[in-house]
Structures are given as structure tokens and as C-alpha cells.
N, C-alpha and C positions, 0 to 999 in steps of 0.2 A: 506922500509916504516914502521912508527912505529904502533903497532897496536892493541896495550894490554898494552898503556900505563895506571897506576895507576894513578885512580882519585880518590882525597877523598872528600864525600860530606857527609856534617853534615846538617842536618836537621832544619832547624831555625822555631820551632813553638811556644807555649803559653809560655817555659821557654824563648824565647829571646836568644838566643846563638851566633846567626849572629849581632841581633841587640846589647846585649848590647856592643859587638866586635865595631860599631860603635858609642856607647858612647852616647843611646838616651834607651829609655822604650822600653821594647816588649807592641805593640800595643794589644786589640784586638781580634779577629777572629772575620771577618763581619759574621753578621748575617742572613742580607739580601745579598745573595749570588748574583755576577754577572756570568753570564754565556752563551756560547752563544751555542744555542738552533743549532744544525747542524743536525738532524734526518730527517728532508726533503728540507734539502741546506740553504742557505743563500746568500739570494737578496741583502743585504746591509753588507758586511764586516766589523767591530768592527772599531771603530775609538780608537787609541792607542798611546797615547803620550810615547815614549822609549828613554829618555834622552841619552847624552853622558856619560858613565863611569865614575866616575870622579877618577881622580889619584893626586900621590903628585910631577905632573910634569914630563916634558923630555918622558922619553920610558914609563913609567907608565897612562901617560895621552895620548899618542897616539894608545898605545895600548887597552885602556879604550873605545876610539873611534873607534874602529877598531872592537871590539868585540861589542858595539851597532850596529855596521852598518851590522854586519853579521846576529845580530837576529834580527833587522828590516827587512830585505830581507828575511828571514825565514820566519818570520809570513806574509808575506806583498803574496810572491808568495803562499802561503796556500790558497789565494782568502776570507779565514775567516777575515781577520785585515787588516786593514787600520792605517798605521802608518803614525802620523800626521808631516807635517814638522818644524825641530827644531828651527828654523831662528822664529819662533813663540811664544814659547815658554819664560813666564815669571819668570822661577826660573831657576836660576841655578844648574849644578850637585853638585858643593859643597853645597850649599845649603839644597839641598834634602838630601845631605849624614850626614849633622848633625842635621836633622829636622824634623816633619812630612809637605807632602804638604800643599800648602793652594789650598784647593780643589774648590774654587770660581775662582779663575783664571783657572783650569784644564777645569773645565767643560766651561766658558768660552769661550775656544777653542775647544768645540766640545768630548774634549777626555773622553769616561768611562771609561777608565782603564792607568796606569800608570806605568811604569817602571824605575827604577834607580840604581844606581849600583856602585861598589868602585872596582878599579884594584891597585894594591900592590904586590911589589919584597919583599920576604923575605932576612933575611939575608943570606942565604940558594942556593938563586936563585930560591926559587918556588916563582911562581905567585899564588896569591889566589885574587880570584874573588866573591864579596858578589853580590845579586842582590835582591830587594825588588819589589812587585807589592802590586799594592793599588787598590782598587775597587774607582774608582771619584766620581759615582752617588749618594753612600751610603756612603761615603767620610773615609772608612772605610780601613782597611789594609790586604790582603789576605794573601801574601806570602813570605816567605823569605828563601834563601839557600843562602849556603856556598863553593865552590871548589877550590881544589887546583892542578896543576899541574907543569911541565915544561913551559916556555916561549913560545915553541915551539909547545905546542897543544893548542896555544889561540884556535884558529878556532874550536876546538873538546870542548871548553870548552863554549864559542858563541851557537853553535848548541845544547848542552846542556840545555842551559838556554833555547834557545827557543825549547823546546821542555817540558822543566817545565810550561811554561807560557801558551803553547797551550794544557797540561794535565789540569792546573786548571782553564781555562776559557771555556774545551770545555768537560770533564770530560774523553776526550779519548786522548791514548799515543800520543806522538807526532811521527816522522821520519825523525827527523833533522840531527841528527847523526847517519848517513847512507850513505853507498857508491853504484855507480852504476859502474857494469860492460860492458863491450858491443864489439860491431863488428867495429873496427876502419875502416873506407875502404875510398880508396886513388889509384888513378891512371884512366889510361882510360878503356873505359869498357872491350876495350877488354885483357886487362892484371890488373885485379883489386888486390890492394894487401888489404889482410884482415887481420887483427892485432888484438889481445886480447886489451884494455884499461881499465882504468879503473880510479877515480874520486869520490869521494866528490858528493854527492846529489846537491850540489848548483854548481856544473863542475869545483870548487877548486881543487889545489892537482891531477892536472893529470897524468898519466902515461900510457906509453907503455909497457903490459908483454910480449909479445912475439915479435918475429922480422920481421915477415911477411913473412918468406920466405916459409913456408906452411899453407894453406888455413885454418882459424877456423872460427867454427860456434856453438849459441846456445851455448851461457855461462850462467853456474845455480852457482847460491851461497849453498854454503853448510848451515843448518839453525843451526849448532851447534860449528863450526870453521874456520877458516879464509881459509874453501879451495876455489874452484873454478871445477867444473868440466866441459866437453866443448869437441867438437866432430872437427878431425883436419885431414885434410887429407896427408897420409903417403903415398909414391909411389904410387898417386894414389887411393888409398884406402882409407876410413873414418876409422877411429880410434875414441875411448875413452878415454881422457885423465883426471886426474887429478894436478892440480894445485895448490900448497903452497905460499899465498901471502905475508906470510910472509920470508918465505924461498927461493922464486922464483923459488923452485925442481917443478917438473911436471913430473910424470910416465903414462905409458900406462895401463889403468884398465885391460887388457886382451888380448892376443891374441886370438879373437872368427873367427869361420870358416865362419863367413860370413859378410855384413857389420851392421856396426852398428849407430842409430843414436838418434837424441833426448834424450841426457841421465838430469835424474835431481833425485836429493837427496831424500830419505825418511826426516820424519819429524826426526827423531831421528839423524840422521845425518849416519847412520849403514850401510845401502843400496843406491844402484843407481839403478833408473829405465830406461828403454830405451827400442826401439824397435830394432828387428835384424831379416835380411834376410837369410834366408837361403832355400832353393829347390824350389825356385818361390814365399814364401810366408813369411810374413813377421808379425811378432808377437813383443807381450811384453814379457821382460823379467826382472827380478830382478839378481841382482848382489851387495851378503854378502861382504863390504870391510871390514871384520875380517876374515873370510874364503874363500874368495875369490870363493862362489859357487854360481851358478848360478840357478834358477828357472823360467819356463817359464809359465806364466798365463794365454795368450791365445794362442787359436788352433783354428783360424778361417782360411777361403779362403780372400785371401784380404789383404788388408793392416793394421794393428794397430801401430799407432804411436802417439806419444806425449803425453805421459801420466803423469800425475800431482796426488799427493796422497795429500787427503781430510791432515788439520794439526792435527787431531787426527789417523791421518797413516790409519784408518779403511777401507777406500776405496780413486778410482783410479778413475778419469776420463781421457777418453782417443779420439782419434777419432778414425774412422776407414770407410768403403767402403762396410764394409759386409751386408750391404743394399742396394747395389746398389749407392747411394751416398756416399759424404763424409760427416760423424754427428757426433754428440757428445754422447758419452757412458757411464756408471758408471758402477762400481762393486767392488766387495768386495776386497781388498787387497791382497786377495788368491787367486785370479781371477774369486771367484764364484759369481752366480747373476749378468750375464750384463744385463745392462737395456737400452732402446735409450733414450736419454736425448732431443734431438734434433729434430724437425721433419719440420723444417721451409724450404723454399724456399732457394738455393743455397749453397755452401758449406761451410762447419763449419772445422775451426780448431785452430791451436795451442791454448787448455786449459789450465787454470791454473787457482787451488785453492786459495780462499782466502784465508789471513791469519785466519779472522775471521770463517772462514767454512760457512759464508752466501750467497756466491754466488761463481757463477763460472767465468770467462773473457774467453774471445773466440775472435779468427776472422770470420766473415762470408765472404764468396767472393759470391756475383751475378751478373753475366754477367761481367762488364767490372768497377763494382764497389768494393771495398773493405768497410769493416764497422770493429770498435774495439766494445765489448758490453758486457753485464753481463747477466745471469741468474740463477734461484735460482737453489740448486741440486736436488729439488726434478721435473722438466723441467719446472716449471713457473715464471711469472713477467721477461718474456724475453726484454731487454730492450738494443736497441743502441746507445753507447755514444756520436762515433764520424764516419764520413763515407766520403770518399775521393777514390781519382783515386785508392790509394794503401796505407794503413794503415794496421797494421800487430804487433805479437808479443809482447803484455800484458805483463807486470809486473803488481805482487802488490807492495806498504808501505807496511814494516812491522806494520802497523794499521788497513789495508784493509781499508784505504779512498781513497786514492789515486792512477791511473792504470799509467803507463809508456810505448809506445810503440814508433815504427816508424813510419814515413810518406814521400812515397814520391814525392818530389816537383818536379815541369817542371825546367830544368835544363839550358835550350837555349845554351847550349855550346857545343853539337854533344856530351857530354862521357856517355847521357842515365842514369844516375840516380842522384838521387841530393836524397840522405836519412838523414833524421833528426829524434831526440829523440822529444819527448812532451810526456808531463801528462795532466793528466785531473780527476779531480772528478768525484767519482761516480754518483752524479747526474748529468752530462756531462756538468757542469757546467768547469769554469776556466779552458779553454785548453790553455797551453802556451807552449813554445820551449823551447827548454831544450839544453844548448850551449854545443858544443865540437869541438873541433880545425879542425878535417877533417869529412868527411860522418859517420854515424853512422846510424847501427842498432840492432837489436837481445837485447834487452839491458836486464839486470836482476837487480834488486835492491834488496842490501844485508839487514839484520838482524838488528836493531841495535847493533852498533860495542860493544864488551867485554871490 
């Protein structure tokens, strides 16, 4: 899989660089800004006219189509935009590519905002992809960029765009261009085969890393290179592995004397954190992948596992037992200053930091219920997103909008689990399913890609 392939993107602002490239004036910079207000959700999603590409025909012009319709589906599942259908639509892409709109017919149809766009083979074989956005309301011109790549990363080059388009209409990153990992599983319950996967944020581009023939679980993205690390069991025994997705290598982080499990990345990308058993008791530890040394940060009776470091590395949230229940805990990196974080009704687990550092995701379990939900680190504005028979295992976006976990469904065919991926906004708004070809759980979503 390719994965550091080079993109060149030129900036198209007041000097025009993209546009005069299409043979019309640099419009502009609106004044009156459109933008949509996302700081306590959005009840009505953006209505968004996103033209076909237009090309100079054959492969140019179906691939022009090909890459609208992937950031149409971008924006469209975000729950922010509502992209209006084309069969409506009174100009054409050529049109738009030699012109400014006529923003009376845009609005019209409902649309504030406007997208259009030119796809072209070099002599070279590179594809370069222009795209323009227009504010409708204000009938004004916001944006324009420029990329170029292989034929071969339209899709990376699609998710790009929509990821520009959802930076300057919402003023935060997008997560378009991002991969999820996850727990492929397949078979009957009682010989279940569980497989590394892995995919494209919109379930494009999928693969099998491993073969199934030994048990994994609990795949983390590395936040600084294309690794993977991931807990798999070897004669029997959990093990710590890591994983090069680019290179398909996977070595064992340690032979430790006892088991180990939950492992996930420092922010720096330098350390792995995990918990390990050893003489009944079962702690956190760090593990230097440059010196391969190991530190343990707590010393409690009980259990500590599943520890997630704040993204300015400073501190750890973890759960743990040593209160008698299972709850959520912080402290300092060096493992000094645990605090409880948690003090709710039924058990709290697998955390995980935002990207932004504003909240924490948790599962809670009470009684025969499962719940995914957020809370702040310092233990308030506890809030639940989503809550079902069995829901489990939080991811962030790399934007901290967006959480990723599993769910699972009544299955009616005797093999006892039916597990699905879904997101959902943090304001527990726009839950949808999230496709993958067999069972799926444990899912982790990567960085945006380099």
C-alpha cells in the first residue's frame, strides 16, 4: 500500500495562481464570511452544490466524476453538509471552469456554498486537480487550491479537497484523509478468527494485515509514522507487537515476564504505554522504543489498565479497580498525582484522550447496559453519546469531532455476535454505520496520513 505518496499543493489565493491556470481573474476574498457555526451542533446541515469535475474528456472526465462524488460523501456523512442533487443543477462544469457562477440560479436551488473543479493528465502522467469554492449568499469567491499526484491517489486527492472545504467553512481541520484500523472477525463463535484490517475512513481501499491464524486485539496508530502497535496472542500468551504498514514487518516489543496488554503510543511517537501482570497485580508501564527500557508508574493492589496519554504527553488517563470499582483516573506522565476522575454509577473503561485535550471518551457499562460518552479531564460535563445492549471502544478524528466505536447487533443466526463500526458526533448527534466486509471491532483511527 502506498503511503507517503508526494502531493504538491500550491495555494491559489489574492495572486490567482490556480485561477489564472484556468484562464479567468483571481476573484476577490469575500468579505462577508460564510461559515458554519459547529460549537453546539448543527440541526440543519449546509446545503452545498459540488459540481462534477470537469475534464477534457474519456479518463479525465470520469475521473473528474469520480473524485466529486467522493467529496460529496465526505461532506455529506460529516452530518455538517448537505449536498444538493446534480440532476438540478443549471450550469454546467465546463461552464463554471471558464467563468464566475451566476449566483441567482445557485441560490435558486437552495445552495450557500459552491464547489467546482478541473481534472487533467499531464504530459508526465500526473493528474492535477484544481477546485474553487464560492460563498452563493454573498455571491462572492472563497477558495481555491491546486494538486497534483499520480492517477492512482485520485481518492487521497478527493478526501483532500474535502477536507479543505470542511477547514474553511467550519474553521476546524477536516479527517478526510485518514485511515481506520480494526479487529476483522469472522467465523462461528465458538472458533472466531480475528484479523488485523485496515481501510480508508470512508471503508475504500481495504485490506487484510495479518492472517488470522493468531488471535489480535486493541490496534493503536502510531501518531508520528505509519506503524501500528496491537496485542496478539503467541502460544497462548498475549504478546506486544508492532506493526510497519508500510513494510508489512511486525516484531515483538519484548519478551516481558508476564502478560501484557492495552498497549498505545505516546504523543511523540518514542514510547508505548500498556499495562502488565505480574505476581497477582497488574500495573502500568512505559516501554522506550529507542532503548528498549521499560518504567513502571503504578503500584497499586488491583488492576490498572488502558492508559491513554493527554496529546501534550503531560499526563495519563487510565482505569483501574483500586476503589473497589472500575473508574476513570489521571496522573501525571511519571505516574505522580493520580486523581479519580470518575465517581458515576457502573463501570468505566477503555479511555482515550482527545486529540484536542478537551475531553476524555470512555465506555461505561451498568447492569446489562453498555454507553460510549465524553467527559472533561478535569471530571466534569460528563456527557453520554450513544447507549445500547453493547457499545464499546472509542476512537477519536484526528480533529477531536468525531468518536468511532463498536456496536453490537442481535445477530438471529446462533453465532452470538453480529459487531459493527459507527461514529458519531460529539454532540451525539449523526450516528451512522460505518461499512466493512465482515464483523468488526476494537477500531483505531489514524493521523491524518503524511
Amino acid at each position: 500500500m502506498t503511503t507517503k505518496t508526494r502531493l504538491l499543493l500550491k495555494l491559489a489565493g489574492a495572486t490567482g495562481a490556480l485561477l489564472l491556470s484556468l484562464g479567468v481573474a483571481a476573484p476577490q476574498e469575500a468579505r462577508a464570511e460564510l461559515r458554519i457555526d459547529i460549537t453546539r451542533g448543527v440541526s440543519e446541515p449546509l446545503p452545498i452544490a459540488i459540481t462534477s469535475f470537469a475534464g477534457s474528456g474519456g479518463r479525465d472526465a470520469q475521473m473528474g466524476a469520480d473524485i466529486s462524488k467522493v467529496i460529496s460523501d465526505d461532506l455529506e456523512r460529516s452530518g455538517l453538509f448537505k449536498p444538493l442533487d446534480p440532476r438540478g443543477f443549471l450550469q454546467t462544469p465546463d461552464q463554471l471552469r471558464s467563468g464566475e457562477p451566476r449566483y441567482q440560479d445557485w441560490k435558486a436551488l437552495g445552495a450557500q456554498a459552491l464547489v467546482a473543479g478541473n481534472t487533467t493528465t499531464g504530459a508526465d502522467g500526473r493528474m492535477k486537480v484544481d477546485f474553487r469554492l464560492w460563498d452563493v449568499a454573498a455571491g462572492q469567491y472563497m477558495q481555491g487550491l491546486s494538486y497534483s499526484a499520480s492517477p492512482q491517489e485520485w481518492r487521497r486527492i478527493a478526501h483532500i479537497v474535502a477536507d479543505a472545504i470542511y477547514k474553511r467553512l467550519t474553521g476546524e481541520d477536516g479527517y478526510f484523509d485518514t485511515r481506520i484500523v480494526y479487529v476483522a472477525e469472522s467465523g462461528p463463535a465458538n472458533a472466531r478468527k480475528k484479523q488485523l484490517a485496515i481501510m480508508d475512513q470512508d471503508s475504500a481501499n481495504h485490506q487484510f494485515l495479518t492472517d488470522g491464524q493468531t488471535l489480535v486485539l486493541t490496534p493503536r496508530f502510531s501518531p508520528t509514522s505509519q506503524e501500528i502497535t496491537y496485542m496478539s496472542y503467541f502460544n497462548k500468551k498475549p504478546r506486544v507487537y508492532l506493526f510497519n504498514i508500510d513494510t508489512g514487518r511486525q516484531e515483538v516489543l519484548g519478551d516481558f515476564p508476564g502478560m501484557t496488554f492495552a498497549p498505545r503510543f505516546s504523543p511523540d511517537g518514542n514510547k508505548v504505554i500498556m499495562s502488565m501482570a505480574q505476581n497477582g497485580n497488574t500495573d502500568i508501564y512505559t516501554l522506550d522504543l529507542r532503548t528498549r527500557r521499560q518504567t513502571q508508574l503504578t503500584d497499586a493492589p488491583g488492576i490498572d489498565t488502558g492508559p491513554s496519554y493527554s496529546p501534550d504527553g503531560q499526563r495519563i488517563v487510565f482505569e483501574s479497580d483500586r476503589g473497589g470499582t472500575q473508574q476513570l483516573y489521571v496522573m501525571g506522565a511519571d505516574g505522580s498525582g493520580v486523581k479519580r476522575l470518575t465517581f458515576g454509577e457502573g463501570r468505566y473503561g477503555t479511555p482515550v484522550w482527545s486529540p484536542r485535550g478537551d475531553l476524555i471518551a470512555f465506555t461505561r457499562q451498568r447492569g446489562s447496559s453498555f454507553a460510549v460518552g465524553v467527559i472533561r479531564p478535569d471530571g466534569t460535563g460528563e456527557r453520554i453519546l450513544t447507549e445500547a445492549f453493547h457499545v464499546e471502544g472509542p476512537t477519536w478524528a484526528p480533529n477531536g469531532r468525531v468518536i468511532m466505536f463498536f456496536k453490537d447487533l442481535p445477530s438471529g443466526d446462533g453465532r452470538g455476535r453480529n459487531a459493527k463500526l459507527y461514529s458519531i458526533d460529539i454532540t451525539g448527534a449523526n450516528e451512522r454505520r460505518v461499512s466493512t466486509p465482515v464483523d468488526a471491532s476494537d477500531p483505531a483511527w489514524s493521523p491524518l496520513i503524511p
